[in-house]
C-alpha positions as CSV (number, residue, x, y, z in Angstrom):
1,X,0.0,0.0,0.0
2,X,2.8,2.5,0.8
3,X,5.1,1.5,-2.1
4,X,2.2,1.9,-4.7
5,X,0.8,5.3,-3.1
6,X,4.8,6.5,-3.4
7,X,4.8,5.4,-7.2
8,X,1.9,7.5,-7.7
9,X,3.2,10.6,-6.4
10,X,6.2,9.8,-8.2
11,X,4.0,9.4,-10.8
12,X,2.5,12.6,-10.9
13,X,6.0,14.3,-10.4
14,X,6.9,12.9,-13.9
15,X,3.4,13.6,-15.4
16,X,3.9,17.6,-14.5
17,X,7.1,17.4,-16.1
18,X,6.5,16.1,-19.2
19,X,2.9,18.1,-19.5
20,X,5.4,21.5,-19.1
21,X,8.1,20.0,-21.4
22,X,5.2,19.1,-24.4
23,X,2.9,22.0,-23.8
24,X,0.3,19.6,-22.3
25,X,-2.5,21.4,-21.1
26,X,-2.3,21.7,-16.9
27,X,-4.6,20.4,-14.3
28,X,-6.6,22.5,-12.1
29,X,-5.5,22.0,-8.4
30,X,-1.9,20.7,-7.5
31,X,-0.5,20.1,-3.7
32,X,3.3,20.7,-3.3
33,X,5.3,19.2,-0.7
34,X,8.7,17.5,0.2
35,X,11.8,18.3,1.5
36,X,13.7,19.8,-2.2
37,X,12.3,23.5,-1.4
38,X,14.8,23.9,-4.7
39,X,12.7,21.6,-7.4
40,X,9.4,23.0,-5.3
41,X,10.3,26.7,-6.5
42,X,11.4,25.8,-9.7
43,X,8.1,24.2,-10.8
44,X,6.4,27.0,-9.3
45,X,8.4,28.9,-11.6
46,X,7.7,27.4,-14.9
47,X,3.9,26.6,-14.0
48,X,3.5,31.1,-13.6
49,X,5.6,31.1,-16.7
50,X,3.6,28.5,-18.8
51,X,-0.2,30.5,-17.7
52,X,0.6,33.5,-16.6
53,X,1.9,36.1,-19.9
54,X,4.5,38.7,-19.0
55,X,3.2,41.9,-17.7
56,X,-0.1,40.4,-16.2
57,X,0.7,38.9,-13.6
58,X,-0.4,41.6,-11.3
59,X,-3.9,40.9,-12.8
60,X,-3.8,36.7,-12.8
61,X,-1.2,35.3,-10.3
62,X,-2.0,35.8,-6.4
63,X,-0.2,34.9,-3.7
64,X,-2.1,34.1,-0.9
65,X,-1.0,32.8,2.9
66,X,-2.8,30.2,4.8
67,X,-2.5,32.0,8.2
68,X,-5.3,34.6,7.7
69,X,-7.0,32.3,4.7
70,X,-10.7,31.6,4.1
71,X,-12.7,29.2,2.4
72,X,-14.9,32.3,1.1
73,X,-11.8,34.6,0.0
74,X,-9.9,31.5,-1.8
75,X,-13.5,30.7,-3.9
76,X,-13.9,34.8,-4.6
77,X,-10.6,34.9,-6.2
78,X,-10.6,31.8,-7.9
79,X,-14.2,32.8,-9.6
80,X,-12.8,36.0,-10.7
81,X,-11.9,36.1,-14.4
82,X,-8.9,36.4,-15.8
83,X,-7.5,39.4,-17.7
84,X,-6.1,39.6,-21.1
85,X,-4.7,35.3,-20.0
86,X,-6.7,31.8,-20.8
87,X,-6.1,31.0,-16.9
88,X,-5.4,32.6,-13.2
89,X,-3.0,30.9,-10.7
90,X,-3.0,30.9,-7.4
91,X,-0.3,30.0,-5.2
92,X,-1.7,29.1,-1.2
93,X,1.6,28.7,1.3
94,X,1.0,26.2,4.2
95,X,-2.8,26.6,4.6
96,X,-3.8,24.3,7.2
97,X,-6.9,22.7,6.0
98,X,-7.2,19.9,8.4
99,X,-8.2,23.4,11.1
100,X,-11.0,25.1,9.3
101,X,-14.3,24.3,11.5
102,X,-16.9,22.5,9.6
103,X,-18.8,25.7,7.9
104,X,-15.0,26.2,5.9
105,X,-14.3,22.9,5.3
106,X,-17.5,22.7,3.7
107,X,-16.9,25.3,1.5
108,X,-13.5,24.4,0.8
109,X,-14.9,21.3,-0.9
110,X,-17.6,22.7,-2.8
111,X,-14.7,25.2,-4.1
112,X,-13.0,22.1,-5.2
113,X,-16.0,20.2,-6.8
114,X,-16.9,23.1,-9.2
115,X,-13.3,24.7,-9.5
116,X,-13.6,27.1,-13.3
117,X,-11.5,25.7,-15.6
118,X,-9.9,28.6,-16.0
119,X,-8.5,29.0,-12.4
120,X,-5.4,27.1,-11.3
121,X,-4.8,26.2,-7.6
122,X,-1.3,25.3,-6.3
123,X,-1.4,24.4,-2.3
124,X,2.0,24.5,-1.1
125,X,3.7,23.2,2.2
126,X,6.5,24.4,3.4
127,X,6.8,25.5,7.2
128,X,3.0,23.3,7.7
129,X,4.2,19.5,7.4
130,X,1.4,17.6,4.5
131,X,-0.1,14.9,5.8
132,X,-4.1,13.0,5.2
133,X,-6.2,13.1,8.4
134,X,-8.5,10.5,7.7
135,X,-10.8,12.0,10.5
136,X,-11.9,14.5,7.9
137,X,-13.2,11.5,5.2
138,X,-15.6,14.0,3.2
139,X,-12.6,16.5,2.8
140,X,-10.1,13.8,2.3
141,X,-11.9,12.2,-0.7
142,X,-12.2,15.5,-2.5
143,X,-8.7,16.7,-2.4
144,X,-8.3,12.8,-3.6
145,X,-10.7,13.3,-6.2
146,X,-9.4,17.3,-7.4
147,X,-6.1,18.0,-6.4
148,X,-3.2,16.3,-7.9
149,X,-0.4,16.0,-4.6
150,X,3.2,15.9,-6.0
151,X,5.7,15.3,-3.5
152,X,9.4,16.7,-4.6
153,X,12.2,14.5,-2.7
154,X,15.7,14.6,-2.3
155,X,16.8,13.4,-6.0
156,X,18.7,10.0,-6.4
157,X,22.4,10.4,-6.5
158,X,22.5,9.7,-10.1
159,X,20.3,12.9,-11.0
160,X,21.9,15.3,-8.5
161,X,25.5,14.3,-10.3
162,X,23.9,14.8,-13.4
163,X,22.3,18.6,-12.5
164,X,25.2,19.8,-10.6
165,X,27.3,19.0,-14.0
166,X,24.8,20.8,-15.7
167,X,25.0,24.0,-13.3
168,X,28.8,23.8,-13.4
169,X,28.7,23.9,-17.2
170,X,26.2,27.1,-17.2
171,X,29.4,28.7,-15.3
172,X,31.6,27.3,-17.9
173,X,33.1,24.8,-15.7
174,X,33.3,20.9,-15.4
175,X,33.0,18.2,-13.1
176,X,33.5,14.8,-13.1
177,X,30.8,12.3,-11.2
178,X,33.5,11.1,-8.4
179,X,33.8,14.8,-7.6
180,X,30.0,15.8,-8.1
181,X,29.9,12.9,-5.7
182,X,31.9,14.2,-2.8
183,X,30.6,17.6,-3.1
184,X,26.8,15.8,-2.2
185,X,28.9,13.8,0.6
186,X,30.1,17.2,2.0
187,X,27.3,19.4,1.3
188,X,24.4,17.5,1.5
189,X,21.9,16.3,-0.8
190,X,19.3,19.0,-1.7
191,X,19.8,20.9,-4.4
192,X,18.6,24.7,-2.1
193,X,22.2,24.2,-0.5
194,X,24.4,22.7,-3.3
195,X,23.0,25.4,-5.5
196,X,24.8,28.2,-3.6
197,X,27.8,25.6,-2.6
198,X,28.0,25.6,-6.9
199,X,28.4,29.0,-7.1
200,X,31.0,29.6,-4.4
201,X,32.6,27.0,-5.9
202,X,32.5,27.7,-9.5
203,X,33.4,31.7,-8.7
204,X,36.9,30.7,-7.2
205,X,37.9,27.8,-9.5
206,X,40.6,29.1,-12.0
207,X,40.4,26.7,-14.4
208,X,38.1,24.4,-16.3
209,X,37.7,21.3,-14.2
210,X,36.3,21.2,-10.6
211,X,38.7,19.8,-8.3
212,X,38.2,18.4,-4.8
213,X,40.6,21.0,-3.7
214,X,38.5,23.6,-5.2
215,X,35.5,22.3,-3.3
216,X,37.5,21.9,0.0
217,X,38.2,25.8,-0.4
218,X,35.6,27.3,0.2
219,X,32.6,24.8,0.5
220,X,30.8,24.6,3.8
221,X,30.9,20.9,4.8
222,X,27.2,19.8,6.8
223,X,28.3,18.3,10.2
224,X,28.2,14.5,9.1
225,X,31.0,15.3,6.8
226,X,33.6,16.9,9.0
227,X,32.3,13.9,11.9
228,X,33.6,11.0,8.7
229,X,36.6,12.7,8.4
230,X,37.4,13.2,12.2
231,X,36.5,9.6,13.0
232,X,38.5,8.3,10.0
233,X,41.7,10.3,10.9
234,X,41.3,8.4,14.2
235,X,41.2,5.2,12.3
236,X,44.7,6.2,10.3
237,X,45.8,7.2,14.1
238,X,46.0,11.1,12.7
239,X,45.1,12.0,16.3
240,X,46.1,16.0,15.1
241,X,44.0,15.8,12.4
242,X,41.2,14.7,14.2
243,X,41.7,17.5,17.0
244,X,42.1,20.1,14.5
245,X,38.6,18.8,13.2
246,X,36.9,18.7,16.1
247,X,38.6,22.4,17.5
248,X,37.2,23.9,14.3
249,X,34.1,22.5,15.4
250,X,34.0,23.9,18.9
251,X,35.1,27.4,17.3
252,X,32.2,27.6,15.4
253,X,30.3,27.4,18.0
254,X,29.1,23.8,17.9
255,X,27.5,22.4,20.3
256,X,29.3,19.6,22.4
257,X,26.4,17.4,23.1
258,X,25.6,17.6,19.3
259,X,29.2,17.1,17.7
260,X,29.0,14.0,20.1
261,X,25.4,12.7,19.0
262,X,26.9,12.8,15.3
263,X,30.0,11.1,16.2
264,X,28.3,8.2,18.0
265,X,26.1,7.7,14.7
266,X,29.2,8.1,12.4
267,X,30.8,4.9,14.8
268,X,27.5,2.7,14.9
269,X,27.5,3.0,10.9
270,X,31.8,2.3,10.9
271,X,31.2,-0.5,13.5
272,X,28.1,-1.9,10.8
273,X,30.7,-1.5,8.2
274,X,33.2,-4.0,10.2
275,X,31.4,-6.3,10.5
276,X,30.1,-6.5,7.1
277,X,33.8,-7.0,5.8
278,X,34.2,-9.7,8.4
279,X,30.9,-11.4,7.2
280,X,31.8,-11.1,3.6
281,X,29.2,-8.4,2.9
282,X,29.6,-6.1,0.6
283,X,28.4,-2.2,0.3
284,X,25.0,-3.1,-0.9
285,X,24.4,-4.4,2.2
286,X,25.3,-1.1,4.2
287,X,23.1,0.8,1.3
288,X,20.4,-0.9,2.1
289,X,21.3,-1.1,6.4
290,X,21.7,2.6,5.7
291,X,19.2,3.6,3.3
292,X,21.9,5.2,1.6
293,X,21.4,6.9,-1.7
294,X,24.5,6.2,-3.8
295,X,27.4,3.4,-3.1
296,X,30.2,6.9,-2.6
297,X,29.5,7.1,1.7
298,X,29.3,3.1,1.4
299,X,33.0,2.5,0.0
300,X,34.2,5.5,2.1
301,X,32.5,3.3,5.2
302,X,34.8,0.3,3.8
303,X,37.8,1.8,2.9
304,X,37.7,3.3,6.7
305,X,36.8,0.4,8.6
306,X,39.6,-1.9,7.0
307,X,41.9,-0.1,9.5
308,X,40.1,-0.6,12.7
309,X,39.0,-3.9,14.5
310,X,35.1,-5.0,15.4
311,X,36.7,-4.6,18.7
312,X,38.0,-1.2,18.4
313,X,34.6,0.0,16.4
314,X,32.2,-1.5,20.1
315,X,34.2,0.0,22.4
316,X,34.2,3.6,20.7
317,X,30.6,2.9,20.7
318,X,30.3,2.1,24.4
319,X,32.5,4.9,25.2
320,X,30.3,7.5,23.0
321,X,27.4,6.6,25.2
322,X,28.7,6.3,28.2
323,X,30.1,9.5,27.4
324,X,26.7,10.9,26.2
325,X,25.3,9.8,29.7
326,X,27.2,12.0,31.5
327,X,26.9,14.9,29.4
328,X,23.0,14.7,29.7
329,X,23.0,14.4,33.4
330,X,25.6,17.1,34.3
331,X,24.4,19.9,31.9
332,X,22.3,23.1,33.6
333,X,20.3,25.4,32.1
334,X,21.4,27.2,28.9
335,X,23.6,24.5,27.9
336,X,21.1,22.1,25.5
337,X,21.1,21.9,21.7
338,X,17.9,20.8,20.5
339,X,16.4,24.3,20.0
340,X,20.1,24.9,17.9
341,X,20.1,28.5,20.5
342,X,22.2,29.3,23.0
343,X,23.5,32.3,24.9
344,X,26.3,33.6,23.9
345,X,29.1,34.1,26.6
346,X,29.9,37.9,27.5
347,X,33.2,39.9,27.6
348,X,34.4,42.8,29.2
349,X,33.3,45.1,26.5
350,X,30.0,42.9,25.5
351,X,27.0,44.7,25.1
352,X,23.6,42.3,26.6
353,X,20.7,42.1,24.0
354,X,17.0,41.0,25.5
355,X,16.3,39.9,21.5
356,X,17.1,36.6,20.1
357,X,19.4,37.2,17.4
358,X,19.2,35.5,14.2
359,X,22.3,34.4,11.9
360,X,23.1,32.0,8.7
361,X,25.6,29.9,10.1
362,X,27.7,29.1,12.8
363,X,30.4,31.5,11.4
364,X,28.5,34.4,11.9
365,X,27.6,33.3,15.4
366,X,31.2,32.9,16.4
367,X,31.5,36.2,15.4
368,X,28.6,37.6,17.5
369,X,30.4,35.5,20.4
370,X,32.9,37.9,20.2
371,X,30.5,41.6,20.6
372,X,27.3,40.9,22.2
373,X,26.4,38.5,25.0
374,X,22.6,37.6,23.3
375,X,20.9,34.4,22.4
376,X,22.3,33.3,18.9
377,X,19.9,31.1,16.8
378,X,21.7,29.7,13.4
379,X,19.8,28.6,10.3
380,X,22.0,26.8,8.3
381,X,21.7,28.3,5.5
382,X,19.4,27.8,3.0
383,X,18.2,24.2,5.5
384,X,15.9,26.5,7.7
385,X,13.3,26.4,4.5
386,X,13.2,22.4,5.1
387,X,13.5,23.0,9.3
388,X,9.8,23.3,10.3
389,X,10.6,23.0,13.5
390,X,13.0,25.8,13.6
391,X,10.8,28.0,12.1
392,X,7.8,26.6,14.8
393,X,10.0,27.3,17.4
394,X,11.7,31.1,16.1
395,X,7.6,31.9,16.0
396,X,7.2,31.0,19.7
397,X,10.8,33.0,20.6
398,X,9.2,36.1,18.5
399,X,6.3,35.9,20.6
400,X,8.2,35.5,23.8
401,X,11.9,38.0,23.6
402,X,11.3,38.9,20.1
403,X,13.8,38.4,17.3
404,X,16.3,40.3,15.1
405,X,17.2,38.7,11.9
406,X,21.2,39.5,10.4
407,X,21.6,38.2,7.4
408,X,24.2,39.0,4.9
409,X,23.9,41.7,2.2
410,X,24.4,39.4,-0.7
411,X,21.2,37.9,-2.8
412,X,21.4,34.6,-0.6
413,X,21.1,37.0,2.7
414,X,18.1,38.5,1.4
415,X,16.6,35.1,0.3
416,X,16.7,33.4,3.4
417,X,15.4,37.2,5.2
418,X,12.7,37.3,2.7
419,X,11.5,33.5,3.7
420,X,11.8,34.6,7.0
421,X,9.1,37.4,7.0
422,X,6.6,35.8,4.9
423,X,7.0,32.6,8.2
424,X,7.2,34.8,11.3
425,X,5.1,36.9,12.8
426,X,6.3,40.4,11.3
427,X,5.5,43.1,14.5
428,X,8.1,40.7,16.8
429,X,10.5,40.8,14.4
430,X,13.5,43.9,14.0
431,X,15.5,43.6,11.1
432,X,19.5,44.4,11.2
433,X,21.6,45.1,8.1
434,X,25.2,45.1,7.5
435,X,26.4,47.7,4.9
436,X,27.6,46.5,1.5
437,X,31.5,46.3,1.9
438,X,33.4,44.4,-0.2
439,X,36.1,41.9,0.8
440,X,36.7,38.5,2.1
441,X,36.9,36.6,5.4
442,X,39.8,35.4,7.0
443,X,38.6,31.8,6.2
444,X,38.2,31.5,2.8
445,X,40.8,32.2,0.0
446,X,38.2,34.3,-2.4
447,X,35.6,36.4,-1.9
448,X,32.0,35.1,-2.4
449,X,30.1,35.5,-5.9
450,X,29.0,39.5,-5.1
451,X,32.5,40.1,-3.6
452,X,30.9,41.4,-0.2
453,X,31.3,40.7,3.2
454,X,28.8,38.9,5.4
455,X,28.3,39.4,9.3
456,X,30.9,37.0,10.1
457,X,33.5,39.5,8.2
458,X,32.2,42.7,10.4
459,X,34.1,44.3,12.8
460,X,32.2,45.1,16.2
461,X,31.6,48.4,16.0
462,X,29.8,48.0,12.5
463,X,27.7,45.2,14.3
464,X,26.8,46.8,16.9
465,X,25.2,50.1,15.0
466,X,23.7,47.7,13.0
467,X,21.5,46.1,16.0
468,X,21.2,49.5,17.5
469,X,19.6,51.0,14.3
470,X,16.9,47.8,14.1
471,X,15.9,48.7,17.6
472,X,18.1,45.9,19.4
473,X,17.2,46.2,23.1
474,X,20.4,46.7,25.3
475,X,21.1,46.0,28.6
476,X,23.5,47.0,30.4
477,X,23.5,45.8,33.7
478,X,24.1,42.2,33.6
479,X,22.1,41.4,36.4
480,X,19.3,42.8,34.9
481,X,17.7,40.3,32.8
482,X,19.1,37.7,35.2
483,X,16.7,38.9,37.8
484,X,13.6,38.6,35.2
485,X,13.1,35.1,35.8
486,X,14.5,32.6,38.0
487,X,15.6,29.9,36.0
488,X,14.3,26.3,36.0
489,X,16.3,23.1,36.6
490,X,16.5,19.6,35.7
491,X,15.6,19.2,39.4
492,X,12.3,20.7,39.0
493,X,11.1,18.5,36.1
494,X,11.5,15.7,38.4
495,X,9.7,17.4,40.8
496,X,6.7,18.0,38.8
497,X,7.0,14.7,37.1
498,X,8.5,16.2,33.7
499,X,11.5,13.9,33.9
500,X,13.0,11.0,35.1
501,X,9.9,9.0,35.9
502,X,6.6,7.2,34.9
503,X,4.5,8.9,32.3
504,X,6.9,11.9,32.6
505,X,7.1,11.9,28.4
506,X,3.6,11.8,28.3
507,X,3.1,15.0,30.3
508,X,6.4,16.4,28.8
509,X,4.6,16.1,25.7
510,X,1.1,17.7,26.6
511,X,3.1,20.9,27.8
512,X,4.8,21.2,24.8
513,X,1.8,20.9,22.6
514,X,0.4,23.7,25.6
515,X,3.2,25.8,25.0
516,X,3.1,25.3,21.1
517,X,7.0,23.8,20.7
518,X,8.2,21.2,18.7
519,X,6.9,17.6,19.9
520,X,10.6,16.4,19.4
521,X,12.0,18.0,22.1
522,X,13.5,15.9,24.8
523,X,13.6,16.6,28.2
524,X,16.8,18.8,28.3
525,X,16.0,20.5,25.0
526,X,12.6,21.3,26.5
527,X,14.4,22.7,30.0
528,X,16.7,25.0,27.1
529,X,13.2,26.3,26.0
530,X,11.5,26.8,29.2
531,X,14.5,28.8,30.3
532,X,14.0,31.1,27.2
533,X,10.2,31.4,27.2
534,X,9.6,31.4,31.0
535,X,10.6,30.9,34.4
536,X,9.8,28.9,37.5
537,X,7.0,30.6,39.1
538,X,4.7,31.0,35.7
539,X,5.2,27.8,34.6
540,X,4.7,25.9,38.3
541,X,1.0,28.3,37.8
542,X,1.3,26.3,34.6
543,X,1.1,23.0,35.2
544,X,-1.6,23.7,38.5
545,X,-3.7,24.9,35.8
546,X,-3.2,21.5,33.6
């Protein structure tokens, strides 16, 4: 049942692209959804381009939210005619229909039985996770019947090679698939990411072929990558490899607890890959264990664990948890990582910030480190528009401290701003911008494509007029915002029965749905939260009232 209803929407993927590439005429009502935010936009893209003509679009293509979204609006501005086109579109972002009280769900459908032909609908999802609720039957068998869901995934190995050599020939440059390979290994695999990793890449490479050393230049490796390479320069007994790797790490502000969560996965998959050579298994096998998406990792896995004993592979296991165990049970408030926020330690000269500041990447937040003494939230890049529960849990910081996006100057900067407004709520956020200097960081060995600096290349003073100008609140006395709120512990989850004890993830779980935060949260990424949204006396009135 779930392979054949996963061929269908792969089904419907293909049917959309051939019906653009043939001029086939387009269906009505579409659903988008899936984690490739890249392919998502880029079918958007070509669906306006295909109905909408040039110079109209003011007139035929709308835009619409879900947030503030009615059934009655949505069917007033699909029965309006279009002007000087055959068709309207309209685009709907992360409507939550599953919500709507009977009355709207009602009119939703009958919207969707008698849609004009001339009207096409495209429900997107993006920060509102897609899934059926077969609670709602009537309204389930109508979007079944109308709306044509396509689901854009991260693309098989074989295609990403295949579109990254295309991208890297639109720059005039080549690639080889062994390279386009390890750039996915370091990267990651969705194309939002490797798209700007292509350009960085292709902007500093002198000559025509794309080398791994080009790529190891100025790439930004995704935290499994830099884990392999620490773990393998154990296995070669580099030991000052290895600690270089894993300083780098902690100077880009990476969390311990997490850097150690990645390692102990990167050892269960090396110890898996032992014993597949000692049971005559080959790298099919570890695909599969795996569900890796190409045979590249798998060899790497191989050649790696040739040089290190089944032995050697359980005990680094053994000591990663035993290691993670202590970790969990010493840490204090302000010292979790599932929320990916933490306060930022102040100097002598620091200035304190109430707001939440948000960066791109760990880069900029080292840099922050080193001026204000704030709570630093990092997107990753281009991954927050795949992160719904970042985005879930920057809303509920906006509501609570407020927010301040910094982002960099460049096109990708205002990108990832521009996604950010249209997701939070706009009168909690203040937004900081850096002035348009050109340059390079310290790091890299060529400046980016638009030859500017970003906020990890600012110098303190530049960063702080910038937060001053977007309204940053400062605080001077240190003890100030420390005598706000007193802060919880671990010892008071125990003590109200949040942790440590029977039925304790069940009510952990109610007072996060309570407190609208992500449902993944364990119980120390929850007492990060708590310590950043409340404190001990309003939430103890809290859980009397539960």
């Amino acid at each position: 049942m779930a392979y054949a209803k996963k061929t269908a929407k792969n089904e419907a993927y293909q049917k959309l692209k051939t019906d653009l590439k043939e001029g086939n005429p387009l269906g009505n009502a579409y659903l988008f959804y899936g984690e490739e935010s890249y392919l998502r936009e880029y079918y958007l893209g070509e669906i306006r381009k295909r109905l909408i003509p040039a110079g109209f679009e003011e007139f035929n293509y709308h835009a619409l939210e879900g947030k503030d979204l009615t059934a009655q609006s949505l069917t007033e501005m699909a029965e309006a005619m279009p002007m000087m086109a055959e068709r309207t579109l309209i685009v709907v972002t992360d409507w939550d229909i599953y919500k709507l009280n009977e009355d709207q769900r009602e009119r939703f459908i009958a919207l969707l039985e008698d849609l004009p032909e001339y009207c096409c609908i495209v429900f997107v999802y993006d920060t509102v996770a897609y899934k059926q609720n077969k609670t709602v039957k009537k309204l389930c068998k109508a979007m079944d019947a109308h709306v044509t869901p396509i689901e854009f995934k991260a693309q098989d190995t074989s295609d990403l090679t295949a579109w990254i050599a295309r991208r890297f020939r639109a720059l005039g440059k080549q690639i080889d698939r062994q390279t386009a390979e390890y750039l996915i290994f370091l990267c990651g695999g969705l194309m939002t990411g490797l798209s700007q990793e292509i350009a960085k890449i292709g902007a500093y490479a002198k000559g025509e072929v794309i080398t791994q050393r080009d790529i190891d230049a100025v790439a930004d490796p995704v935290l499994s990558a830099e884990i392999f390479k620490m773990t393998d320069a154990v296995s070669q007994s580099d030991y000052n490899k290895a600690a270089a790797i894993l300083g780098d790490l902690l100077k880009m502000q990476e969390e311990p607890i997490v850097i150690l969560a990645a390692l102990g996965s990167q050892l269960r998959r090396l110890y898996t890959a032992r014993m597949a050579i000692d049971s005559g298994k080959d790298k099919y096998w570890l695909m599969e264990l795996w569900e890796m998406r190409s045979d590249y990792p798998a060899k790497l896995l191989l050649q790696s664990a040739k040089r290190v004993s089944a032995q050697w592979c359980g005990d680094a296991v053994k000591m990663c948890q035993v290691a993670d165990l202590r970790m969990k049970s010493q840490r204090g408030p302000g010292r979790g990582t599932e929320a990916a926020a933490g306060p930022v330690r102040s100097g002598p000269e620091m200035r304190k910030i109430k707001e939440v500041i948000v960066v791109e990447g760990r880069y900029d937040k080292n840099t922050l480190a080193q001026v204000v003494d704030a709570t630093v939230v990092t997107l990753g890049g281009f991954s927050v528009f795949n992160d719904k529960e970042k985005v879930a849990f920057l809303r509920r910081l906006a509501a609570e401290r407020g927010l301040i996006v910094l982002t960099d100057s460049d096109g990708a900067g205002f990108v990832i701003r521009n996604y950010l407004k249209g997701a939070l709520p706009k009168e909690k956020v203040k937004q900081a911008y850096i002035p348009d200097i050109h340059g390079k960081e310290k790091r890299k060995r060529a400046p980016g494509k638009e030859g500017k600096l970003g906020v990890e290349g600012m110098k303190p003073e530049v960063i702080l007029e910038a937060l001053r100008r977007a309204g940053a609140t400062f605080l001077d006395e240190m003890a100030e915002l420390a005598a706000e709120k007193t802060p919880i512990t671990k010892a008071d989850l125990m003590e109200w029965g949040l942790a440590g004890g029977a039925g304790s993830s069940q009510r952990r779980q109610a007072l996060l749905r309570r407190l609208d935060l992500p449902e993944h949260l364990t119980a120390n990424g929850m007492l990060e939260a708590l310590n950043l949204l409340t404190d001990r006396e309003e939430l103890a009135e809290l859980l009397q009232d539960q």
